[in-house]
C-alpha positions in Angstrom: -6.1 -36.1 5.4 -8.9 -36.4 2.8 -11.2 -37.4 4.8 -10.4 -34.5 7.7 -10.5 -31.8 4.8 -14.2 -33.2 3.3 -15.1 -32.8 6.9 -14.2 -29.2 7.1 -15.4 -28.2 3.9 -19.1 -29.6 4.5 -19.1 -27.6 8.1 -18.5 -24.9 6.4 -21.0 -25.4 3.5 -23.4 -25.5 6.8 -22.0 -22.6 8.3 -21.1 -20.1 4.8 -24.0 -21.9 2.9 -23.5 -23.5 -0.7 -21.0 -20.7 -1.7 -19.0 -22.8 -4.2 -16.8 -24.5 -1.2 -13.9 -26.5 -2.8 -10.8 -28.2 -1.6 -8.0 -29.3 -3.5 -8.2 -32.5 -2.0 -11.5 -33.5 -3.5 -8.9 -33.8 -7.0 -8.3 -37.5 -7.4 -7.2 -40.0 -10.0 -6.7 -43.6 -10.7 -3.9 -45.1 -9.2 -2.5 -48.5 -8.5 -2.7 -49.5 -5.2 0.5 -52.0 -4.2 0.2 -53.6 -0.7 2.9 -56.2 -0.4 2.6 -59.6 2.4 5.9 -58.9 4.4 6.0 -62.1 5.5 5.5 -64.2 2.0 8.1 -61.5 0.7 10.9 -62.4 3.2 10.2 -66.0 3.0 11.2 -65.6 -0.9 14.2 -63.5 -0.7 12.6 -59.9 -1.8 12.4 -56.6 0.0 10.1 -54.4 -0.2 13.3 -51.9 -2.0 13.0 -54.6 -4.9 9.2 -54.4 -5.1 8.8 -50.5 -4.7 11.5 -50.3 -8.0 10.3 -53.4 -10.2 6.8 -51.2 -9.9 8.7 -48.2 -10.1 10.4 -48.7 -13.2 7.2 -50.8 -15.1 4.9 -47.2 -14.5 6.8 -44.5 -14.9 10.6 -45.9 -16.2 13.9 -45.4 -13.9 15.5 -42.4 -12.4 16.9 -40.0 -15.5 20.7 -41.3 -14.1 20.1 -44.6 -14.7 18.8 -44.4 -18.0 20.6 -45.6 -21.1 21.7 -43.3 -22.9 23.0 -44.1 -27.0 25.4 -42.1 -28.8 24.4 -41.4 -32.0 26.6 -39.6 -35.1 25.2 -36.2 -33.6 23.1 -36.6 -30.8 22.5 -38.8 -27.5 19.3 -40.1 -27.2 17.2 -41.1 -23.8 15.9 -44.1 -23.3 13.0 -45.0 -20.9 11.6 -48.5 -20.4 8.0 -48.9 -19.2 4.3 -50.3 -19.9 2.6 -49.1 -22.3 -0.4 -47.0 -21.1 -2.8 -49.3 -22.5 -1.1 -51.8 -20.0 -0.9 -49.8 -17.4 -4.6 -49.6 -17.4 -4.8 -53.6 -16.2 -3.9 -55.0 -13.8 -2.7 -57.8 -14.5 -0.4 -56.1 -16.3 1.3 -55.2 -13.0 0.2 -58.6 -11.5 2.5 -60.5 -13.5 5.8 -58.6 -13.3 8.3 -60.6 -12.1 10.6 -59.8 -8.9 14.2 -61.7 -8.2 13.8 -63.7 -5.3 16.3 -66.3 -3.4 15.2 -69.3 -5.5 14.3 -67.4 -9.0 11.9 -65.0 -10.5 8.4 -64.8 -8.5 5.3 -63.1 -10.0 4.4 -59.6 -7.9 1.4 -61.3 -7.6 2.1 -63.7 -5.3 3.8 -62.0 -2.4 1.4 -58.6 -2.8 -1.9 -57.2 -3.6 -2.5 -55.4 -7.0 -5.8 -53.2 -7.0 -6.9 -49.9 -8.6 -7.7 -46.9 -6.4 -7.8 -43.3 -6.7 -5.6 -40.8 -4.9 -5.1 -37.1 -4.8 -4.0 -35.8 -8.3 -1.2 -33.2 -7.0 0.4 -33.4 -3.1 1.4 -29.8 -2.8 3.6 -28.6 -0.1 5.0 -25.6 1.6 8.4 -25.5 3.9 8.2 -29.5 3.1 5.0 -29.8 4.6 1.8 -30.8 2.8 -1.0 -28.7 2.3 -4.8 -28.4 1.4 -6.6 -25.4 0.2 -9.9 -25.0 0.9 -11.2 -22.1 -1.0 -15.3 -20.4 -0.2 -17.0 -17.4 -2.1 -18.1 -15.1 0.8 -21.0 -13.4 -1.0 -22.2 -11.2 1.6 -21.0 -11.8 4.7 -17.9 -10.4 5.7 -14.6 -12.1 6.0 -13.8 -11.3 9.7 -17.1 -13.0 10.6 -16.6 -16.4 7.9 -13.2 -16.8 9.3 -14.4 -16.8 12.9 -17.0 -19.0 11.9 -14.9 -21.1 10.6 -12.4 -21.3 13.6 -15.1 -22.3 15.6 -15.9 -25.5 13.6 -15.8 -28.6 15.4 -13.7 -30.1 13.0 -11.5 -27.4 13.2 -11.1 -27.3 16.6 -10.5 -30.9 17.1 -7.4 -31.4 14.6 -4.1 -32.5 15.9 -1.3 -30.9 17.4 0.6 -31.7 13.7 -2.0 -29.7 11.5 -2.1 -26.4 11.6 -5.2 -24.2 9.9 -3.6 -21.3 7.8 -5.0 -17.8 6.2 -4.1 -17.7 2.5 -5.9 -15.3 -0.2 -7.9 -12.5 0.7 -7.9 -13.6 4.5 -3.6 -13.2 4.6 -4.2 -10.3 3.0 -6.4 -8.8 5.8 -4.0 -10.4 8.5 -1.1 -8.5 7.7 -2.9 -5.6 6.8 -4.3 -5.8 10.6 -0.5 -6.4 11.7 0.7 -3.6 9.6 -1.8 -0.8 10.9 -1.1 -1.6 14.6 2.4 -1.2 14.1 2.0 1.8 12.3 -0.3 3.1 14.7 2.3 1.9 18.1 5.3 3.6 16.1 3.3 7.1 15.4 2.2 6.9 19.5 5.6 6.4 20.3 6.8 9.3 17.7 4.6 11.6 19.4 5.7 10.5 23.2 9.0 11.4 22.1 8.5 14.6 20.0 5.8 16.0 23.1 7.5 14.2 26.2 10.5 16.7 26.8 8.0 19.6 26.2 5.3 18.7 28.6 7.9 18.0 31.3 
């Protein structure tokens, strides 16, 4: 997905010129990247559940359910469990947490790899779909002509039947505007059929 967006929005820095063309998928941060070895995980006794929650619970603590929860003489207080962000920032920190297997406790380390990455800082959706704006100031040229322009980018045209290019901002705006007009102008047509049709016959 990143790499299909950064593809569009260079196109269209070729095509609309360097008119401050952005995507929100150009917004990354650091993230630990967690690829277990399926294979020296089943031979110990761990699933990949037990991995994705031993992780799960060291970065960010466990779900607000499942969290304990002390009574005190006039208030309950939350508590959450994790690494300290210092911590968080090594990885060996992560490296060394230790999973329940068949024969004991065995070191994430040993039945996955631990590396640092980067990854898109907010997955937005819309009707449970994921989305990517990518936003363009027109200057001068006109917004019918940019979004045909853009239509007719080659890495527009090729994406797959499961992504779909949609009109947000001032280009939605202009859609249904265009939508709203035609109807208007079929319903006065018809109105007037109807108000002249009996007379002329």
């Amino acid at each position: 997905m990143t790499e299909r967006v950064a593809r569009i929005a260079r196109e269209m820095r070729g095509v609309l010129g360097r008119n401050n063309v952005a995507s929100t998928a150009s917004l990354e941060r650091p993230e630990i990247e967690l690829r277990p070895d399926m294979t020296l995980a089943a031979e110990r006794g761990i699933s990949t559940a037990a991995i994705g929650k031993t992780v799960r619970i060291a970065t960010t603590g466990d779900f607000d359910a499942q969290r304990a929860r002390p009574d005190l003489d006039d208030r309950q207080i939350c508590l959450r469990v994790r690494l300290a962000n210092p911590d968080l920032e090594r990885v060996s920190s992560v490296f060394g947490l230790r999973l329940k297997g068949r024969d004991g406790l065995v070191p994430l380390g040993s039945v996955a790899s631990v590396s640092v990455g980067s990854g898109p800082a907010e997955i937005a959706r819309r009707h449970r779909k994921r989305f990517v704006t990518v936003s363009a100031d027109l200057g001068a040229t006109a917004l019918g002509e940019a979004l045909k322009s853009v239509r007719a980018l080659p890495s527009v045209r090729a994406l797959p039947a499961d992504v779909a290019l949609l009109q947000d901002g001032d280009a939605d705006t202009m859609a249904e505007l265009s939508s709203g007009f035609l109807f208007a102008m079929a319903t006065g047509v018809l109105c007037v059929y109807l108000l002249l049709g009996p007379a002329i016959q």
